[in-house]
N, C-alpha and C positions, 0 to 999 in steps of 0.2 A: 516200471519207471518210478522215481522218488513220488512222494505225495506232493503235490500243489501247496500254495502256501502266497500269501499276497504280502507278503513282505516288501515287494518291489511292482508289487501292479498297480492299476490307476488306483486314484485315491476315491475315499467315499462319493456318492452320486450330489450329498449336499454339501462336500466342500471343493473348494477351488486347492487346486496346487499352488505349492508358496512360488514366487517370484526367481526365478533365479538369479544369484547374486555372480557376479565373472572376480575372479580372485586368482592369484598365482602363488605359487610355492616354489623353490629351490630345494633340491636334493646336493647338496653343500660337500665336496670332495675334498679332503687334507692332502696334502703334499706326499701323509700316508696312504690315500686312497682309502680313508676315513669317511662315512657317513656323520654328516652331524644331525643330531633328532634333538627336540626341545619336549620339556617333560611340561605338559600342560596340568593345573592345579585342579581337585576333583569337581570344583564346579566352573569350569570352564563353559563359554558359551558352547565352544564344538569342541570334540571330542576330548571329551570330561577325562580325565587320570590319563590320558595315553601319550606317548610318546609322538611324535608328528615333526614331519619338514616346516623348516621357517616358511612365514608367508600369508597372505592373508588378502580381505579384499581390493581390488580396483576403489582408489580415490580421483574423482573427479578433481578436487584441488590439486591434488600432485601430480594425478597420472593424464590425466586428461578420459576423454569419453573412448568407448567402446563401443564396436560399430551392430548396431538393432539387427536383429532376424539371424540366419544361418552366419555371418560374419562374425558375430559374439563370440562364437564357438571356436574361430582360430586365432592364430599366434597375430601379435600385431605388437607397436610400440607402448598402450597402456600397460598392455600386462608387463610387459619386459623391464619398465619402469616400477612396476608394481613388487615385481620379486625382489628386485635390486633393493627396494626403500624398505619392504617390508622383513627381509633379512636383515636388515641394520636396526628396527625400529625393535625388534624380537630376540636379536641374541647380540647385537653391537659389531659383528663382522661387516665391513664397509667392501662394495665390492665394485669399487671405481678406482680408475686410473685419472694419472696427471694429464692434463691437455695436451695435444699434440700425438703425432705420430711415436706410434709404438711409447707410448706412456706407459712409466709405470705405474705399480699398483700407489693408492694413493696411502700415502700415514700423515695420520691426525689424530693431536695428542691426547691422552685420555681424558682431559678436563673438557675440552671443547667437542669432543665425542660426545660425552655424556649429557653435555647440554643439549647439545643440537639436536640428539634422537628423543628429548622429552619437548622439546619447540616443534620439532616435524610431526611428533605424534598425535599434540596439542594444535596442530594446522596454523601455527604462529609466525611458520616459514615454508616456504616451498620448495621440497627436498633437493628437485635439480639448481633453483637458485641457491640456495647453501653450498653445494658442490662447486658452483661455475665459482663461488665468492670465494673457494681455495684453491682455484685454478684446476678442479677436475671435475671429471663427469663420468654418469654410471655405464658401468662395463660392462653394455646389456648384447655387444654382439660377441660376447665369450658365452652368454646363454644357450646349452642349445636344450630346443624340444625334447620334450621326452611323455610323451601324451598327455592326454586334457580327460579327465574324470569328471560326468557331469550325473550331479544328486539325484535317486530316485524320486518318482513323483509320489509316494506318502510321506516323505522326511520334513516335517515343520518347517527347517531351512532347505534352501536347495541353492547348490553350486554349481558353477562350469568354471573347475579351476585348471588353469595353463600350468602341467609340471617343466621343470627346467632341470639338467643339472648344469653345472657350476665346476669346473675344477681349480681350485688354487693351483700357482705353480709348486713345480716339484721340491723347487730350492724351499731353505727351512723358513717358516714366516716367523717373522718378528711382530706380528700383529699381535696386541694385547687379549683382542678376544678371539682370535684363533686359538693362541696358547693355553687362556684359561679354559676354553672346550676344550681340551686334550684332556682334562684333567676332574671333568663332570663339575666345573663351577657355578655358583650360586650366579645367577647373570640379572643384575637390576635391572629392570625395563623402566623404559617411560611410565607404563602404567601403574607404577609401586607393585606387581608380582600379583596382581589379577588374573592372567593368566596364565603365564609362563613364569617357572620355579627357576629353570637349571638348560645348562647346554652340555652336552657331551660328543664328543666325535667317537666311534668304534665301527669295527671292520662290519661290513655288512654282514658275515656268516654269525658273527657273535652277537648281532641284534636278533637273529633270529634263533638263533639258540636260546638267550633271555624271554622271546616271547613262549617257547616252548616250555618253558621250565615256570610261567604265568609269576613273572621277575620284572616285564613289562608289557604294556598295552599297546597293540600295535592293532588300527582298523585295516580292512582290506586295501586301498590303496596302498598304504606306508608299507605292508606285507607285501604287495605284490611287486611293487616297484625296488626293495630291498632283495625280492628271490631272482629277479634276474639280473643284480647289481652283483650280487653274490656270487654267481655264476663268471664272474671276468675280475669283478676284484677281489681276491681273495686273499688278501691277508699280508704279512710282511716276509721275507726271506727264510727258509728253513735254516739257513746254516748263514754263517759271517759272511758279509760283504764289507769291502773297500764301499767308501761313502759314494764313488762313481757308479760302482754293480748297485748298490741300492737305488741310486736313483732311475736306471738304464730296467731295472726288477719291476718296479712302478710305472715306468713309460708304458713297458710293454703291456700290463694291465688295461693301462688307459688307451692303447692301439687296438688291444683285441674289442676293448669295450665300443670303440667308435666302429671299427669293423661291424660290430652286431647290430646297431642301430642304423646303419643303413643298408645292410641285407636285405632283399625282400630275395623270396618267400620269407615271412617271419616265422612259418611254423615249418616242423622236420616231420610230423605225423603228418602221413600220405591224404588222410581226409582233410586235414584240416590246412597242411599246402594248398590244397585247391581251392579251397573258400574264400572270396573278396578280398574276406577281412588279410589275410595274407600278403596281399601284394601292397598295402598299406604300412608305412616305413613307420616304426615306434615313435618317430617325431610328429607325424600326423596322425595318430591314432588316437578316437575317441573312445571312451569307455561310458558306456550308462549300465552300471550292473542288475540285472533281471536273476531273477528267482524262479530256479530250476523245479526247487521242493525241496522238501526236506530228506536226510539221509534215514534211511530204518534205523540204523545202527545207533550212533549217537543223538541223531536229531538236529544235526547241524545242517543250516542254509546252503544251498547250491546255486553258487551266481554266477550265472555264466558273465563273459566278458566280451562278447561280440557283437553286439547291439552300442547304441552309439548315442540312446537315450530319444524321451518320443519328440521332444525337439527337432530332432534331425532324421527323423523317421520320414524313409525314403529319399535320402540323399545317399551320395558316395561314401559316407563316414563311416566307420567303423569301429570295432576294438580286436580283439586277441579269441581267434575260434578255438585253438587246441588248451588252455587251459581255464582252467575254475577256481573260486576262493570257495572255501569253507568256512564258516563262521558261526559263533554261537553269539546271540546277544542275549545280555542280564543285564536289566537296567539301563539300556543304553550305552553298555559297553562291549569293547567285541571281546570274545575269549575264542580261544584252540582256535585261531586262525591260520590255515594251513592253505599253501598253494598247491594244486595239482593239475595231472592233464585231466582232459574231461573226457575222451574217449575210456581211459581207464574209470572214472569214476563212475560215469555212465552203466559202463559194463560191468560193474561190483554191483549197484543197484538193481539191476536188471536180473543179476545172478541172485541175490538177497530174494527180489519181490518171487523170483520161481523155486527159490525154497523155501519160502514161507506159503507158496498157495502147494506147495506139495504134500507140504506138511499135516496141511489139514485135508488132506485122503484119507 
């Protein structure tokens, strides 16, 4: 078996674990079936140089409270409030509809955009009352779950953030900052670019192509939750379509996608269909990642994903038994982040440690 390694074990005997902070993210769908990442500046408070989903913590001012003990940890109206404002607060995409039934998406013009996300940022306004003041409100039940990753207990911060994805509609958006993400633009934030440079939208298989080629920083969440996005949306038509077949090429994307997130069994390996964690739909799935050991080979982390964080140790929650991230950290950042299954990983290691003790006969 790989070597041990406390990368993800309890923390020192004299110190206390940090507090966990409840925080949401959106995973932000283009009408291409675009991922959008925001390219965080290298001294960001979390994750320094890497690319990452909009989003960030639960505001008591704006979002309201988050319910104590094992409730923290699921989906509720703060968080859903919290993705909605903090995607607007981080890359300017506004993701509320007009009042009323079957309201559309809402447009607000760049001048007053730009104010409002440096006044909400500044807690000067209170982001649903701004909205209700133009007659809309946030499009939190187009949100759906897409698991909760909650921080190891040695990490100085620690989170239990609610992922979501998001999909615009198919038709083309005339949103301002939709458009300028098509295009990797410079995106001013409220906080003058402390920590966020740039927004970009690209197909999930070419995020991860970049991280491979170490073009960008991607931590194991953002990796893991781009490998099985990649797997349904994949990319745009191989050959011409009429503007109908392109749009009807993209549905289907986003039908197969929905289809997979409410599958249960989630895993197709025979051991790891059987496991709990399984029959638990990626909308409820908790993730606390645990350190397997280290690989002989390169020396990269093996963190499994089925454990649910000591939080919730010995409840129903769970995460993902059939695969594992790999990760090298330097300095606190993640490098050759790769997803795999963990039966196979396992059994490379297993096969490594008995040629290495053969060896020395």
């Amino acid at each position: 078996m790989p070597k041990k390694t406390h990368t993800s074990s309890a923390p020192a005997p004299d110190k206390k674990p940090a507090v966990i902070r409840p925080s949401a993210s959106v995973l932000l769908v283009s009408p291409e079936n675009q991922i959008l990442l925001l390219h965080r500046v290298k001294t960001s408070s979390a994750f320094p140089s890497a690319h990452v989903f909009p989003g960030g913590n639960i505001s008591n001012f704006h979002d309201g409270d988050v319910p104590s003990g094992v409730k923290q940890h699921e989906d509720s109206p703060a968080y859903r409030l919290a993705a909605i404002r903090e995607t607007y607060e981080e890359s300017g995409i506004l993701l509320a509809r007009e009042t009323g039934k079957d309201g559309k998406l809402l447009n607000v013009p760049v001048a007053e955009r730009d104010r409002a996300r440096k006044d909400i940022y500044e807690n000067k306004v209170r982001f649903d009352k701004w909205l209700f003041s133009l007659g809309g409100v946030p499009d939190t039940d187009n949100l759906i779950p897409f698991t909760r990753w909650v921080t190891p207990l040695t990490q100085p911060k620690r989170f239990s953030t609610q992922m979501y994805l998001y999909m615009l509609p198919l038709s083309a958006s005339e949103d301002p900052a939709v458009v300028a993400a098509r295009s990797e633009a410079m995106v001013p934030t409220p906080d003058g670019g402390v920590e966020i440079t740039s927004a970009r939208f690209d197909d999930a298989p070419a995020w991860l192509a970049k991280q491979r080629r170490g073009e960008v920083i991607l931590f194991p969440p953002q990796c893991f939750l781009l490998h099985l996005l990649s797997q349904h949306l994949t990319g745009p038509p191989s050959k011409s379509l009429s503007l109908t077949e392109v749009a009807d090429h993209y549905n289907a994307q986003r039908e197969k996608l929905r289809t997979f997130l409410a599958t249960v069994p989630t895993a197709s390996e025979p051991r790891a269909a059987k496991h709990p964690t399984a029959q638990i739909p990626w909308g409820e799935k908790v993730i606390g990642a645990t350190s397997l050991g280290l690989r002989k080979g390169d020396k990269r982390i093996i963190f499994g994903l089925d454990k649910p964080g000591p939080e919730l140790k010995g409840t129903n929650k769970g995460g993902d038994m059939e695969r594992v991230v790999l990760v090298k950290f330097a300095k606190g950042v993640a490098r050759n982040v790769e997803v795999r299954r963990r039966e196979e990983v396992l059994t490379e290691e297993r096969q490594a440690e008995k040629a290495a003790e053969e060896a020395k006969l």
